[in-house]
py3Dmol code that shows the C-alpha trace and the ligand (Angstrom):
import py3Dmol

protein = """\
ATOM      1  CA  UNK A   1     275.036  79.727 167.598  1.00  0.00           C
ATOM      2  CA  UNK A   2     272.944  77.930 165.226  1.00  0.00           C
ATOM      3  CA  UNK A   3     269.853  76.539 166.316  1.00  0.00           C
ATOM      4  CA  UNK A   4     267.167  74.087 165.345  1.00  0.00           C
ATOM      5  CA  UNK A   5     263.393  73.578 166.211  1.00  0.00           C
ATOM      6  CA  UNK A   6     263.274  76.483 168.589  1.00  0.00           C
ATOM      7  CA  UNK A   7     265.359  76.400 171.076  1.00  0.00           C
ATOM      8  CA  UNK A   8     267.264  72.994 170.663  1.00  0.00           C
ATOM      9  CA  UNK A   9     270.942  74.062 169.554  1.00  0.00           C
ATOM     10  CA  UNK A  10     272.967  71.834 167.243  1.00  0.00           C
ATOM     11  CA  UNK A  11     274.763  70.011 169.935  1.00  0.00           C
ATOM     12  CA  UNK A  12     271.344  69.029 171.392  1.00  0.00           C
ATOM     13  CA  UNK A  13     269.762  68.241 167.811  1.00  0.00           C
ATOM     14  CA  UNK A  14     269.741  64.626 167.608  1.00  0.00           C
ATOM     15  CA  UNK A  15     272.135  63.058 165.215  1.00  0.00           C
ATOM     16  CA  UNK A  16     269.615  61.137 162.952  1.00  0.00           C
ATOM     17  CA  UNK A  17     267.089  63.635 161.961  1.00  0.00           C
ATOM     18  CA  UNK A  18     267.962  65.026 159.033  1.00  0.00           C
ATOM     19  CA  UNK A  19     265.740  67.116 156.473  1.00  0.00           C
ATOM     20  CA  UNK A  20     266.202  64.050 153.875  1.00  0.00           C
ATOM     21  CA  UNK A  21     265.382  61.712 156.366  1.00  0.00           C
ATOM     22  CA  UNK A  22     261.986  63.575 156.696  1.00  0.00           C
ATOM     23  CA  UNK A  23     261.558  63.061 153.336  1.00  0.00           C
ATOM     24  CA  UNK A  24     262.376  59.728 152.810  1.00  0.00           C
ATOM     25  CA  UNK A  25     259.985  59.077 155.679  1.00  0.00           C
ATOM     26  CA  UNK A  26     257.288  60.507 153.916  1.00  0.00           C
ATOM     27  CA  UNK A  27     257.740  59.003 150.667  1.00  0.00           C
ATOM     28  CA  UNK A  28     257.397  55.334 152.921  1.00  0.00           C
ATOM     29  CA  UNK A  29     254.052  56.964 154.038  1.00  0.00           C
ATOM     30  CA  UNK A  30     252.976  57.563 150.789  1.00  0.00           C
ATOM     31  CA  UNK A  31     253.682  53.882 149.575  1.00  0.00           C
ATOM     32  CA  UNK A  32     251.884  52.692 152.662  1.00  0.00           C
ATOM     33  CA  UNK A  33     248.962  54.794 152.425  1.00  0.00           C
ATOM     34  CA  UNK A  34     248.509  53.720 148.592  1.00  0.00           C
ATOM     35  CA  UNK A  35     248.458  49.970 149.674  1.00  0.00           C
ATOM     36  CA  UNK A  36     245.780  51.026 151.700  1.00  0.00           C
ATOM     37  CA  UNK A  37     243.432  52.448 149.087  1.00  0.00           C
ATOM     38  CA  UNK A  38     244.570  49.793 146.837  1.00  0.00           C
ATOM     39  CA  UNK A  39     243.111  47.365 148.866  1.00  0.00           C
ATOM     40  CA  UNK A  40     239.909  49.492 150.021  1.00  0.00           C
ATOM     41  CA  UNK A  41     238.908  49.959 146.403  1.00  0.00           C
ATOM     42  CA  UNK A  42     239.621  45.861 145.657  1.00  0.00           C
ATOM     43  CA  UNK A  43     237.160  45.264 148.416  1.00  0.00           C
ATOM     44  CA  UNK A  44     234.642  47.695 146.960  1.00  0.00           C
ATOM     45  CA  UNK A  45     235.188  49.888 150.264  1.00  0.00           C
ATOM     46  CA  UNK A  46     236.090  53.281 148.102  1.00  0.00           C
ATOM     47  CA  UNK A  47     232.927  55.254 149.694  1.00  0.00           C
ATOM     48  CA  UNK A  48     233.693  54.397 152.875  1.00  0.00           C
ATOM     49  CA  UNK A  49     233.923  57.577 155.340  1.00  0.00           C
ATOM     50  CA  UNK A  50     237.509  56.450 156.873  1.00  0.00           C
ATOM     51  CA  UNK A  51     238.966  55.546 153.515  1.00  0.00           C
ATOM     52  CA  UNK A  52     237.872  58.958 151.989  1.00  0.00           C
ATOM     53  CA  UNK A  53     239.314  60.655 154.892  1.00  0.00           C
ATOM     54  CA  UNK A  54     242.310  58.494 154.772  1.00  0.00           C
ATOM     55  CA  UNK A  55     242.557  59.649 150.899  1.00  0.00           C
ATOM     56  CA  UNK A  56     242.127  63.325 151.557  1.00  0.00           C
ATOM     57  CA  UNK A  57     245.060  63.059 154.061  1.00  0.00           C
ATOM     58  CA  UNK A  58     246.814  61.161 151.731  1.00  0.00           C
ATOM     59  CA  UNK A  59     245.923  64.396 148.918  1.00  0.00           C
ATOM     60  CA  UNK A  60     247.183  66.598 151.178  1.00  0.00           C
ATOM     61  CA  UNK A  61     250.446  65.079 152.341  1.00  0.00           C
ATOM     62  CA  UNK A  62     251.183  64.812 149.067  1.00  0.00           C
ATOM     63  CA  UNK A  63     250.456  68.601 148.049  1.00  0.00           C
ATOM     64  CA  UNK A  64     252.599  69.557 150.954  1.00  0.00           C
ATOM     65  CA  UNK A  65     255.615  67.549 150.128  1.00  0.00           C
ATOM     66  CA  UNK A  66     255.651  68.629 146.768  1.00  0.00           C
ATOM     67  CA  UNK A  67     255.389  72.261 147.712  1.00  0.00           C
ATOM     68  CA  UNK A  68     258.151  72.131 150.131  1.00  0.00           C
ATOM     69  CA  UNK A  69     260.496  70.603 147.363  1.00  0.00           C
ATOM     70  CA  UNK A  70     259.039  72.677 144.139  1.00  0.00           C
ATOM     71  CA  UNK A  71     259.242  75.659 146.169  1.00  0.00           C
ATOM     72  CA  UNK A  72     262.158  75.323 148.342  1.00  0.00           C
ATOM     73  CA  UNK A  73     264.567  72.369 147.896  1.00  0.00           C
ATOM     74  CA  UNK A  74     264.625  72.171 144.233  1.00  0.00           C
ATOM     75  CA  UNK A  75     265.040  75.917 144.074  1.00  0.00           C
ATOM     76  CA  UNK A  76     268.249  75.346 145.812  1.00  0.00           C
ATOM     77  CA  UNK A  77     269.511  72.620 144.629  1.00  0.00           C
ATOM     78  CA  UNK A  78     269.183  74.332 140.752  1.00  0.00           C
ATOM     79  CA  UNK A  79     271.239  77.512 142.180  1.00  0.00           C
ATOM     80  CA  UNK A  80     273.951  74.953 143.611  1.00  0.00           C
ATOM     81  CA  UNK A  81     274.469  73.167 140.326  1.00  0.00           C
ATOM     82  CA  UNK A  82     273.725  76.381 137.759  1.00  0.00           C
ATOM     83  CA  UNK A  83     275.491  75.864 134.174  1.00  0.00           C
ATOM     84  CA  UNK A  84     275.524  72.159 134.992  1.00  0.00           C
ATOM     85  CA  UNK A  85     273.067  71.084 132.307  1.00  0.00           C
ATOM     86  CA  UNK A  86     272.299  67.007 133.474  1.00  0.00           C
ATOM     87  CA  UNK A  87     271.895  68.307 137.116  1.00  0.00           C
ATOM     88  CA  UNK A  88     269.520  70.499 135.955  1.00  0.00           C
ATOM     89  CA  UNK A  89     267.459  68.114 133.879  1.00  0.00           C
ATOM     90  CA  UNK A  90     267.059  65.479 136.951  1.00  0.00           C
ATOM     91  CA  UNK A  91     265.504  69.060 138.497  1.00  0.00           C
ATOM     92  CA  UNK A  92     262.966  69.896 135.650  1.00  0.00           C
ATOM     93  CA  UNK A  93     262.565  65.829 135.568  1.00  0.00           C
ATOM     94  CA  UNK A  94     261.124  66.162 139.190  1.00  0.00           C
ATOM     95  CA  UNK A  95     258.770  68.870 138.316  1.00  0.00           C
ATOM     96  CA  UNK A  96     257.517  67.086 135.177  1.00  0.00           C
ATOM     97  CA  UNK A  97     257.009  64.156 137.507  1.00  0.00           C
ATOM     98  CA  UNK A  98     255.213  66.178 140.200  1.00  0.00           C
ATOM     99  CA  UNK A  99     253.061  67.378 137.129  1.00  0.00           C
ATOM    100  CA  UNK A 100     252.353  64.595 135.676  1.00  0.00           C
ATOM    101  CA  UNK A 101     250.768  62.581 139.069  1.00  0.00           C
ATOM    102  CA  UNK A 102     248.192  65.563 138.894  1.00  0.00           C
ATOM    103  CA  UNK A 103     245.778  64.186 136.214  1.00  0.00           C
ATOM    104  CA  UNK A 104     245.688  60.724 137.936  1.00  0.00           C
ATOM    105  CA  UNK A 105     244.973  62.202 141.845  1.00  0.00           C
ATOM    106  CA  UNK A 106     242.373  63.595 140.053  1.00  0.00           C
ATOM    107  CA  UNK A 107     241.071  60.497 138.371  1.00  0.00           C
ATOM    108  CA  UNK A 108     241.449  58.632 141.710  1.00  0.00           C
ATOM    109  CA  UNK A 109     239.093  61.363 143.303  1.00  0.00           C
ATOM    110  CA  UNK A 110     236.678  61.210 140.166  1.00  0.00           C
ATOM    111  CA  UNK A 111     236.509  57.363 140.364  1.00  0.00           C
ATOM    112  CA  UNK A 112     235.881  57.864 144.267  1.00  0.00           C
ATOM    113  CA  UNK A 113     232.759  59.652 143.636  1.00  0.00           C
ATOM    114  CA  UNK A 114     231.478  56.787 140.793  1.00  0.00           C
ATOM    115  CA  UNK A 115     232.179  54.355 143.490  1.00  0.00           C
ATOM    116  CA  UNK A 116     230.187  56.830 146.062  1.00  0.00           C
ATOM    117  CA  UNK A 117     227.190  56.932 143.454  1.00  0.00           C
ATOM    118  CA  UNK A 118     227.428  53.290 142.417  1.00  0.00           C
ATOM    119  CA  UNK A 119     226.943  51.980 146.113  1.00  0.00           C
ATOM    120  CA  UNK A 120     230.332  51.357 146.512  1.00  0.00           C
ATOM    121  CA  UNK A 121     231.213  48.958 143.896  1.00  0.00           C
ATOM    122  CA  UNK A 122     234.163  51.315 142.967  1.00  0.00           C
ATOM    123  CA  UNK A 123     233.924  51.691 138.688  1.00  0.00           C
ATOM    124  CA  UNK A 124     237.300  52.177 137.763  1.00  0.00           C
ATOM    125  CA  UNK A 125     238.433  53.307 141.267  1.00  0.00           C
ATOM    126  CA  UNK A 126     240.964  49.732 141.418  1.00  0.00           C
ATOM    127  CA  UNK A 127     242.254  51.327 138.142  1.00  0.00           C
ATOM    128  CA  UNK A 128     242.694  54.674 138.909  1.00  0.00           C
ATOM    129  CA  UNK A 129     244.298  54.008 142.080  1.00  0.00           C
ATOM    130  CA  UNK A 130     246.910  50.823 140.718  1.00  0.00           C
ATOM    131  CA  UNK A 131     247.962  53.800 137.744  1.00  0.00           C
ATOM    132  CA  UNK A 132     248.420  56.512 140.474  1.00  0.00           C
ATOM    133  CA  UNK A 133     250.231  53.921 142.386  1.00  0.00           C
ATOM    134  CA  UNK A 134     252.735  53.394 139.525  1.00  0.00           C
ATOM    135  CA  UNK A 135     253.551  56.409 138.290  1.00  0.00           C
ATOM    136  CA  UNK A 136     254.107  57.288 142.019  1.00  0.00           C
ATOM    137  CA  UNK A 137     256.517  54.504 142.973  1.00  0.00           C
ATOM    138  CA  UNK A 138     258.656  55.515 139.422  1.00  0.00           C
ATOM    139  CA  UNK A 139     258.571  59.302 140.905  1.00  0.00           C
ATOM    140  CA  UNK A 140     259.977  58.417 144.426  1.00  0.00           C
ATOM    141  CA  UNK A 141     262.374  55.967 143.071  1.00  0.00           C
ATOM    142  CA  UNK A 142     263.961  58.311 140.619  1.00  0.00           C
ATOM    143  CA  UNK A 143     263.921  61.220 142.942  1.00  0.00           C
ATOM    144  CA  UNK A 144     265.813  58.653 145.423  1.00  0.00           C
ATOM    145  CA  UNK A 145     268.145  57.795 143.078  1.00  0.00           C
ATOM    146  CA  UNK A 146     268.744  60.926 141.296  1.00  0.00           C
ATOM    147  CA  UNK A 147     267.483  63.887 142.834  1.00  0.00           C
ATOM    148  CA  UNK A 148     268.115  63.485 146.380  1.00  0.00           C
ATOM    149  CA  UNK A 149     271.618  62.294 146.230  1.00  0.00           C
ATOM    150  CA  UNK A 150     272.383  65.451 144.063  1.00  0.00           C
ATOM    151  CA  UNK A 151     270.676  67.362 146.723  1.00  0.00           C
ATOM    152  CA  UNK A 152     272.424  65.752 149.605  1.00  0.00           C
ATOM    153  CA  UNK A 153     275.804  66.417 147.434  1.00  0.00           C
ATOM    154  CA  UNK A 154     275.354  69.745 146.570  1.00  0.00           C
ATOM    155  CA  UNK A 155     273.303  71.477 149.953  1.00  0.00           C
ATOM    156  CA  UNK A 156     275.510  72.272 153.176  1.00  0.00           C
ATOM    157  CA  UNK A 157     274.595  71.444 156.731  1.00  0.00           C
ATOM    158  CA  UNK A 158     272.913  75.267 157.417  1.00  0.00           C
ATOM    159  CA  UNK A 159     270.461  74.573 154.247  1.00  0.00           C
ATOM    160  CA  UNK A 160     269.412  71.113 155.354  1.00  0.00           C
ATOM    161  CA  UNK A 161     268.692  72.350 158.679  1.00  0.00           C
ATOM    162  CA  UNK A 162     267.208  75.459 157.347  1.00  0.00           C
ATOM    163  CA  UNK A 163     264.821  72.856 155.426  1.00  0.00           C
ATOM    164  CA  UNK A 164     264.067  71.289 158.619  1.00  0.00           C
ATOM    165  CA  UNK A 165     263.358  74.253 159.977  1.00  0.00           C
ATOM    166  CA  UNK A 166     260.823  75.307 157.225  1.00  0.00           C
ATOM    167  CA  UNK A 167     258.763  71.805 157.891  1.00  0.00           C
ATOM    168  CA  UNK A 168     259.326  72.149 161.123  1.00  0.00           C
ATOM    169  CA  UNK A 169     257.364  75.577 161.462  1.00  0.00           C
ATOM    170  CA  UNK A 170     254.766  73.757 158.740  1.00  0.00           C
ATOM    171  CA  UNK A 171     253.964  71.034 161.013  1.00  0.00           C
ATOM    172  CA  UNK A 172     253.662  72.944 163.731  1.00  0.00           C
ATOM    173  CA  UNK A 173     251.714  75.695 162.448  1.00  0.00           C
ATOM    174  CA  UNK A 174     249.345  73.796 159.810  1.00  0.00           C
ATOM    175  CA  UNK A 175     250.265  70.125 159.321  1.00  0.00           C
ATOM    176  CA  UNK A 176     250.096  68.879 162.866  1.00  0.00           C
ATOM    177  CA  UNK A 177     248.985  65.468 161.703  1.00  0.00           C
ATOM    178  CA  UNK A 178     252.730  64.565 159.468  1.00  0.00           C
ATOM    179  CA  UNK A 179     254.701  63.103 162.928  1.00  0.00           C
ATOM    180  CA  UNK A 180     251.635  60.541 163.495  1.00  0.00           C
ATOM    181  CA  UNK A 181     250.885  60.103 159.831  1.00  0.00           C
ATOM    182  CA  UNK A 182     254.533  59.254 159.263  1.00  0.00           C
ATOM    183  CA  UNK A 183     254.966  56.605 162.391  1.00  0.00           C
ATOM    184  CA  UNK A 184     251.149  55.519 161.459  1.00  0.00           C
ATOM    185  CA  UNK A 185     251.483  51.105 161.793  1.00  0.00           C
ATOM    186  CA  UNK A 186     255.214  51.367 161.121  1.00  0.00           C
ATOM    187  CA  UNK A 187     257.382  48.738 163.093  1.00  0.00           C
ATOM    188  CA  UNK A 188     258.395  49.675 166.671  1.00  0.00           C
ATOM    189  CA  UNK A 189     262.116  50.330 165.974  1.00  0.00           C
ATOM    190  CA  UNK A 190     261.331  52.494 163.487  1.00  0.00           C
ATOM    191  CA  UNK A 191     258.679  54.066 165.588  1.00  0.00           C
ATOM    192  CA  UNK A 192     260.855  54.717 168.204  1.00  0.00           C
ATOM    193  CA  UNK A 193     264.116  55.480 166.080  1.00  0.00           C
ATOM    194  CA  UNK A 194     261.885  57.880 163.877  1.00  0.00           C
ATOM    195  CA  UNK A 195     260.175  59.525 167.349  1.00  0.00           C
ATOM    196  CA  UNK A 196     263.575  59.692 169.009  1.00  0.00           C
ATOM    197  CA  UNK A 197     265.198  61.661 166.305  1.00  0.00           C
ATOM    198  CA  UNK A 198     262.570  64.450 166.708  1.00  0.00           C
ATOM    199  CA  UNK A 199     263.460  67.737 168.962  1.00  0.00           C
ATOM    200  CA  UNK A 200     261.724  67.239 172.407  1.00  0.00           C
ATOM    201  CA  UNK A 201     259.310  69.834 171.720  1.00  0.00           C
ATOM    202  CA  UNK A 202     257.755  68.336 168.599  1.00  0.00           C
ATOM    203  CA  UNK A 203     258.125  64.774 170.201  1.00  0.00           C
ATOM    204  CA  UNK A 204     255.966  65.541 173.254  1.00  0.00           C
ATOM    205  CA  UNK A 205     253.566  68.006 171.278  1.00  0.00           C
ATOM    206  CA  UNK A 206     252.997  64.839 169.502  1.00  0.00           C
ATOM    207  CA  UNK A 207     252.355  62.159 172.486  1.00  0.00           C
ATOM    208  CA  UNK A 208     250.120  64.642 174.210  1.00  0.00           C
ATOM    209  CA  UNK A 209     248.384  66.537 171.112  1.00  0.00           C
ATOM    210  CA  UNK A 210     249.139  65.406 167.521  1.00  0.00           C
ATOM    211  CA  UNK A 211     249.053  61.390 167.789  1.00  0.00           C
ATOM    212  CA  UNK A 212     245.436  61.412 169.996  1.00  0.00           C
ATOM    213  CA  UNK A 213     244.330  63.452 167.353  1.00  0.00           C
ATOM    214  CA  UNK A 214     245.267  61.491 164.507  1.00  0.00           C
ATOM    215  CA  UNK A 215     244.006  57.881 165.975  1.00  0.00           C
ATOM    216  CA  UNK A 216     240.398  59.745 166.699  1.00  0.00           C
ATOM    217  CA  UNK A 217     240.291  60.246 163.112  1.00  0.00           C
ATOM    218  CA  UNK A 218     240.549  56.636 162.073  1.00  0.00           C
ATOM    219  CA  UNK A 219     241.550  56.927 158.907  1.00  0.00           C
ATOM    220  CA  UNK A 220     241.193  54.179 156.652  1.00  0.00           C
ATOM    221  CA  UNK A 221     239.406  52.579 159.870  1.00  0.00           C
ATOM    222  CA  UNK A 222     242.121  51.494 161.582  1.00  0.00           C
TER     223      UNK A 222
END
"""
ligand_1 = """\
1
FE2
Fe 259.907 63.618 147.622
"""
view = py3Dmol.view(width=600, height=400)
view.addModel(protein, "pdb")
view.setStyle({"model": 0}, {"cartoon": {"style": "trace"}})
view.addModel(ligand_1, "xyz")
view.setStyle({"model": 1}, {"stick": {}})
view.zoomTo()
view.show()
């Protein structure tokens, strides 16, 4: 029988969590955590310990998403639609996207450590982070409209769980901070729906371990 997360089998699984799912939930987290440093850096609070941190989670949520779909969704998806020549362009689309956000985390972090040097009255940091900000919410839009519908079109059941699977073992092994992250200030029924739709296992690794963790680290002071 097939299984997911462990030893929950697919009659168990709850209904809702699906891989895109996941992934739509981190794109909100992205948006969310870029309002954030958009309105650190307008307050001149870029060199503040807690927004930093918040921004190097932020970095690395980021880097992780994009691996998992550069190196294992996309991947799939291409082999699904082979000789189809527009399905294949939204593909290389995505990776010119994922590309092209490089240069401007970078200018984000540069402009973090003018604002560190300038006591905090954040040079071009407002800037750097409203352009980042942009050119991300045209990336998750088009990847919503055009990527991930081809990939929910294309993929069977077994690969989207087998996608789950692969974050799954991600966030357990290395990312234990993307359940909190994700449910970080987001309303209560989508707290709960979001929480819900998790195995058990992951759910209560996450009251007990991952969530007490996360809140100690106050990032971006809240
Ligand atoms: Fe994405």
């Amino acid at each position: 029988m097939e299984t997911f997360a462990g030893s929950e089998t697919i009659a168990t699984r709850p209904r809702d969590m699906t891989c895109h799912t996941l992934l739509y939930a981190a794109h909100q987290a992205f948006r969310r955590d870029l309002d954030r440093l958009a309105a650190a850096a307008a307050a001149g609070k870029g060199r503040a310990g807690h927004v930093r941190a918040g921004w190097e989670n932020l970095k690395e949520q980021i880097r992780l998403h994009q691996e998992l779909e550069d190196g294992w969704l996309w991947p799939r998806v291409e082999r699904a639609v082979a000789g189809r020549r527009a399905e294949r362009a939204v593909l290389e689309e995505m990776r010119a996207d994922h590309a092209g956000l490089a240069p401007l985390i970078a200018r984000v972090d540069a402009a973090m450590d003018d604002a560190a040097m300038d006591g905090g009255e954040g040079g071009d940091l407002p800037e750097a982070v409203r352009d980042l900000r942009e050119a991300l919410e045209r990336h998750l839009r088009h990847e919503e409209m055009s990527a991930l519908p081809l990939a929910e079109s294309v993929l069977s059941g077994a690969e989207w769980r087998a996608l789950a699977g692969e974050a799954r073992d991600r966030c357990a092994a290395g990312t234990p901070l993307f359940v909190p992250w994700v449910v970080d200030g987001i309303g209560p029924v989508e707290r709960s729906r979001f929480l819900t739709a998790l195995p058990k296992r992951l759910r209560e690794l996450n009251r007990v371990m991952w969530e007490p963790r996360y809140r100690k680290r106050r990032l971006w002071s809240i």
